[in-house]
Every structure is written in C-alpha cells, then in structure tokens.
N, C-alpha and C positions, 0 to 999 in steps of 0.2 A: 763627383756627384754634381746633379744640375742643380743651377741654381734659379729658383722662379721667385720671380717679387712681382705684387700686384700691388698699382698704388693710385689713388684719387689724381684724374690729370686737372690741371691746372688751364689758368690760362692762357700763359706760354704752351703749353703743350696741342692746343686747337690745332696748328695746323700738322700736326701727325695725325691728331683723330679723324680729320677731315680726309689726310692719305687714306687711311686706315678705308673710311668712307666710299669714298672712290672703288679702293680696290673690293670691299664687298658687292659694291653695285656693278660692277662688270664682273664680280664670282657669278652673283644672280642672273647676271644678262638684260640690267636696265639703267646704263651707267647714263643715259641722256636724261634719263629720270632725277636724276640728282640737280637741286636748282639752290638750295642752302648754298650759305658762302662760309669762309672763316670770317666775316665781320657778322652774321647770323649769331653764329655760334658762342662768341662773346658776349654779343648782346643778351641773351638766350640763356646762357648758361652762369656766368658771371655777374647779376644785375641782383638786387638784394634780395629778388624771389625769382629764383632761376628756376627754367623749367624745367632742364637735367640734370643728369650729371653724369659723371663717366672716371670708367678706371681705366688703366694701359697694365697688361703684364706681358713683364720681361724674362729671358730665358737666359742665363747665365750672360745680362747685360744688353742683350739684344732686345728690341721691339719684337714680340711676337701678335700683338694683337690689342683689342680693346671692347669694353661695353659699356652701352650708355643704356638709363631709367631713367623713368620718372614717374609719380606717384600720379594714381587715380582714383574716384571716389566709383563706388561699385553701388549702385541704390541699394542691392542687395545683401554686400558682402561687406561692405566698409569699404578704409584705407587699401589700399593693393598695388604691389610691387610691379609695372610694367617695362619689360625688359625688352626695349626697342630692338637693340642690337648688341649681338654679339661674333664677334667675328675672330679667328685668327688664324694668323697668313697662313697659306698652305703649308713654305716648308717649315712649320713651325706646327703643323696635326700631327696627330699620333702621339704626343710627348705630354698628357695630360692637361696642358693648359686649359682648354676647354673645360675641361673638369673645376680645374679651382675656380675659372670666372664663377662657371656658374654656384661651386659652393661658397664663394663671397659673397656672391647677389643674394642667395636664398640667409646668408648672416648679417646682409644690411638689411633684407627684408623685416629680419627680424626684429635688429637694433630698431627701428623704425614701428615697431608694431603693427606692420603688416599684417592682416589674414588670407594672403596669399600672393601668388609672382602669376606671372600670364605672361605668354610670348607670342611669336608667330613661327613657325619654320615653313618653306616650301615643299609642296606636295613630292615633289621629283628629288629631294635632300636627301636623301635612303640614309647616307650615315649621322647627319644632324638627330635622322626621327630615329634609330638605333639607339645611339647615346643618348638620349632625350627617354627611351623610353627605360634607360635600365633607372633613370631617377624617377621610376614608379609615379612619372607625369600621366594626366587625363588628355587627350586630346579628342577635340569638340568636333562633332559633325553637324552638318544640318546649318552651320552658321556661314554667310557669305560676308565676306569684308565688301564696306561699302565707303565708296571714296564720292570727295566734290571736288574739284578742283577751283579755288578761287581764284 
C-alpha cells in the first residue's frame, strides 16, 4: 500500500519548493516569469510574520509535489484561505495527491477559521478544472486578473 505524508516545509526545504516552482512555471509555460529567489523565500516565509507558508507531500518517500497559502482579508468575506499554488509533478498525477493537498488546505483553512480558500486554475487545465469541480467549487466569471508590475 502507498504511502503519502504531507508535512509543513521548513526552511531547509526552500530550495525543493523553489524546484518544485520552476517546474510548475514551465508546466504553465511562463518559466521566465519567475524572478523570486530562494533567499526571497526565506526572507518571506521564515521572518516572525511570514507571508506564507507551504506543505511538500511525499509518495512512499519520494517528492511528489507542494502548495503554498497565505491569508487575505476579504472587505466582504473576512479572513480567507488563498491558495497560490499547488502543484504536483506529473509522474506523480493520477495517485490522489492532489486530492489530499487540497483536503489539508481546505483543514488548515479551517484550523485557521477561515470563511473560505480561493485559487486560480488556467483556462486551458481541463483536468486541474475537472478535479476542482468534483470539490463542488464556484468558479468566477466576469472577473479579469489585474497585475502591475513594480
């Protein structure tokens, strides 16, 4: 039987999450997009009000994958679980992973007294927004991401 364990990374573990990084932003197809560093991420994450945080789960030992949150205030909603990224490596889909990340996130949401998680998937992810929708998620129209770049 498999063995899966998901567990809060550390800050020895950055530069896996940062692999991990990498390899999503070329799944996506915007790997020159990525400008974070591993000393970012320390600072960032590690510092006495960090502004993530992030799990890694493993598959009978192996790195399968990782996701990182961080709490946002909703004018309208409250406290809310925002679920930057979740990624896990290809040969490591189909084996449920995906599933438990996201039902840890939706149990730290909870611990946390969250009133809800919000993510993003891309339009063209047909199997991300399948699995996304058997967890009786809403997905938003009408709304366009707006970026600045500083």
């Amino acid at each position: 039987m498999d063995k899966i364990e998901i567990r809060r990374a550390t800050k020895e573990d950055i530069g896996l999450v940062r692999e991990l990084v990498m390899e999503l932003a070329i799944f996506e197809k915007a790997p020159e997009e990525v400008s974070s560093t591993v000393d970012d991420y320390i600072a960032e994450g590690f510092s006495d009000n960090p502004l993530f945080f992030a799990n890694l789960i493993y598959l009978n030992g192996e790195l399968g994958g990782f996701s990182l949150w961080y709490y946002r205030f909703s004018t309208w909603k409250g406290r809310r679980f925002y679920l930057e990224d979740l990624y896990i490596k290809e040969s490591f889909r189909g084996k449920g992973l995906g599933k438990c990340m996201i039902e840890e996130a939706i149990q730290e949401a909870k611990r946390m007294k969250c009133t809800g998680m919000m993510w993003q998937v891309l339009d063209w992810n047909k199997p991300a927004i399948d699995f996304y929708e058997t967890l009786g998620v809403k997905m938003d129209s009408g709304w366009l991401n707006v970026h600045l770049d500083l």
